[in-house]
C-alpha positions as CSV (number, residue, x, y, z in Angstrom):
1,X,84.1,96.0,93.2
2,X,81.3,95.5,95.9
3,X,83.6,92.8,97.5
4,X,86.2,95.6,98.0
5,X,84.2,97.9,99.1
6,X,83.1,95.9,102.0
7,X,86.4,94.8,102.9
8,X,87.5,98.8,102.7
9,X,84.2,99.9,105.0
10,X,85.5,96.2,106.9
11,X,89.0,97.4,107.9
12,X,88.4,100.8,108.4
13,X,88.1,100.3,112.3
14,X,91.5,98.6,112.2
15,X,92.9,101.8,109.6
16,X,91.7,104.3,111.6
17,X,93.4,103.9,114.8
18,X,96.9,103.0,112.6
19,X,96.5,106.3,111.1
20,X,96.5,108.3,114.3
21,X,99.0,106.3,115.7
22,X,101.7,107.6,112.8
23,X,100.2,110.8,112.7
24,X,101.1,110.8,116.7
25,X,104.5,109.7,115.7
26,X,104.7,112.9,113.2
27,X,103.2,115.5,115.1
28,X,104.2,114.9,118.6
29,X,101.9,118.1,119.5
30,X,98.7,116.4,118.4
31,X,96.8,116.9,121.8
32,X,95.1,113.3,123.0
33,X,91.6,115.3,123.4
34,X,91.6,116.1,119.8
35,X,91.9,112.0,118.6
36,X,88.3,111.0,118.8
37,X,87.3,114.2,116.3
38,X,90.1,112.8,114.1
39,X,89.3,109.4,114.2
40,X,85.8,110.3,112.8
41,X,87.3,112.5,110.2
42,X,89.6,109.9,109.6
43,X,86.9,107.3,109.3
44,X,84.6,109.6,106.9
45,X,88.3,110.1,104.3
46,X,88.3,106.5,104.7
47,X,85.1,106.0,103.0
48,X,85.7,108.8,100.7
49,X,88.4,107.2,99.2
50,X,86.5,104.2,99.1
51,X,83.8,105.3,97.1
52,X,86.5,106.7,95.2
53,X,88.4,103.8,94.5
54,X,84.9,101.4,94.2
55,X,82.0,103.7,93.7
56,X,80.4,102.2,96.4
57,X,80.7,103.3,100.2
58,X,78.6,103.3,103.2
59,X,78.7,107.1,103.4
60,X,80.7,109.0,105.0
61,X,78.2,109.4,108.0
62,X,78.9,105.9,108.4
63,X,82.6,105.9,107.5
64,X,83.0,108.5,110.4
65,X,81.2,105.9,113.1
66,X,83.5,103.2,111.7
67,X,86.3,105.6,112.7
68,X,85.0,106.2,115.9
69,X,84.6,102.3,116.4
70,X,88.4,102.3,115.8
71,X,89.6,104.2,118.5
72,X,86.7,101.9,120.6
73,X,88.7,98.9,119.6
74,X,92.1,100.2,120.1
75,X,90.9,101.1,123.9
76,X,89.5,97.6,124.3
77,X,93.0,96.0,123.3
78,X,95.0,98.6,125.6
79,X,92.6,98.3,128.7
80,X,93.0,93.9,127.8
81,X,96.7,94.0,127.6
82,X,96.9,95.8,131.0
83,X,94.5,93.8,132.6
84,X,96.7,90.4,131.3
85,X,100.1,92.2,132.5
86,X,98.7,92.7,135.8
87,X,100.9,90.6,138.0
């Protein structure tokens, strides 16, 4: 169960930012402002449901920073894929 539990805490940056991106798609009105507190809360469920599922977790301090560590990554990719379209 550890081993899942670190691959859970693992892919929560990668989750995160998938989860807002469908509940973008669902709630149209979501304002962008709003996404970084949601990504955290996001991030702390994440780990909730991970200590949960595996009685183990990084906390859900820690589950909020993966979150926010998402939303860094998904900027990184965006502000790369421009940069690499640029003619």
């Amino acid at each position: 169960m550890e081993l899942l539990s670190q691959m859970i805490s693992a892919l929560t940056p990668v989750v995160v930012p998938a989860m807002l991106a469908g509940l973008k798609r669902l709630f149209q009105a979501v304002p962008r402002p709003l996404l970084p507190a949601l990504a955290v809360l996001a991030g702390a469920g994440v780990d909730w449901v991970n200590q949960a599922l595996t009685g183990a977790g990084a906390g859900a301090a820690w589950g909020g920073v993966l979150g926010a560590l998402g939303i860094t990554v998904r900027e990184l990719f965006v502000r790369i894929r421009e940069e690499l379209s640029k003619p």
